[in-house]
C-alpha positions as CSV (number, residue, x, y, z in Angstrom):
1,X,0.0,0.0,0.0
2,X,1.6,3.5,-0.9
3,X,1.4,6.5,0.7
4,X,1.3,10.2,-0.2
5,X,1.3,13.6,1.8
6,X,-1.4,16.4,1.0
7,X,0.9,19.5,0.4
8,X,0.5,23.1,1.8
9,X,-1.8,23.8,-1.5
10,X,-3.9,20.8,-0.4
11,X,-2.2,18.7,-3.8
12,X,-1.5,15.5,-3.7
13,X,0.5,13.2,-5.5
14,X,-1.1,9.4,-6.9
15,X,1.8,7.4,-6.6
16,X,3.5,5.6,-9.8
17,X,2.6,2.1,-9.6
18,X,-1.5,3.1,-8.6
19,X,-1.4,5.4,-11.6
20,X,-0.7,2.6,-13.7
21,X,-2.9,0.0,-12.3
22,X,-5.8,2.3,-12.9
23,X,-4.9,4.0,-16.3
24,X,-4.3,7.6,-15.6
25,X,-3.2,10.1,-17.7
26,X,-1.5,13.2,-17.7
27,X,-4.6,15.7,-17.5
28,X,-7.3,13.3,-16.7
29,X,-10.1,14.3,-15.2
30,X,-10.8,12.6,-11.5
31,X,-14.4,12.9,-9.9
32,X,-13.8,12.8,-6.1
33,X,-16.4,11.5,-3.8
34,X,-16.0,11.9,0.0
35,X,-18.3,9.7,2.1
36,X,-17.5,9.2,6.0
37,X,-13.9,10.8,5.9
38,X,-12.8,8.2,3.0
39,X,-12.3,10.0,-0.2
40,X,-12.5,7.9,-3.6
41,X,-10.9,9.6,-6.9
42,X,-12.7,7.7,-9.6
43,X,-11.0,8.3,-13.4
44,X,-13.7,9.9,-15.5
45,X,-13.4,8.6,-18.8
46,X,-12.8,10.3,-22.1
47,X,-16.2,10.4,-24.5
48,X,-13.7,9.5,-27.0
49,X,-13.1,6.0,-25.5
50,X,-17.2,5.5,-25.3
51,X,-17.7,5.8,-28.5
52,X,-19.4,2.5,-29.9
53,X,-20.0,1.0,-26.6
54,X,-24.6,1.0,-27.1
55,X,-23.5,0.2,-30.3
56,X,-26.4,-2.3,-31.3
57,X,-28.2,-1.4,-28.2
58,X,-32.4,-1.5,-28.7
59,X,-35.1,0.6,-26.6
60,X,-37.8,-2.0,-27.5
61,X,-39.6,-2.7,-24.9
62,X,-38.4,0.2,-22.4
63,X,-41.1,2.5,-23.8
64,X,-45.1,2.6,-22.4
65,X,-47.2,2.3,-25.7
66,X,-48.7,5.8,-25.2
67,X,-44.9,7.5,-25.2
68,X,-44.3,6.0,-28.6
69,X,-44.8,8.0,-31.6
């Protein structure tokens, strides 16, 4: 388990070997959740990497009869 100190501008720094093991990237965007003094960083990913993941995807039968045009 690493550790890292939170610096005098509240910055910290993700250690090496986590940064790999979870794919982060230089200018990443983290979204930080704090619940009961834990605080998660979770990597929010690029829309560029989404793209084609519904791909095939249907709505049929998500839809009440009366919404449908």
């Amino acid at each position: 388990m690493a550790e890292t100190t939170v610096s005098s501008k509240y910055q910290i720094v993700i250690p090496k070997e986590d940064r790999e093991r979870a794919g982060i990237k230089p200018g990443q965007k983290l979204m930080v959740i704090a619940k009961h003094g834990v605080i998660k960083l979770i990597p929010v990913p690029d829309l560029r990497e989404m793209r084609g993941v519904a791909r095939g995807a249907t709505f049929e039968g998500y839809r009440e009869e009366e919404d449908e045009l």
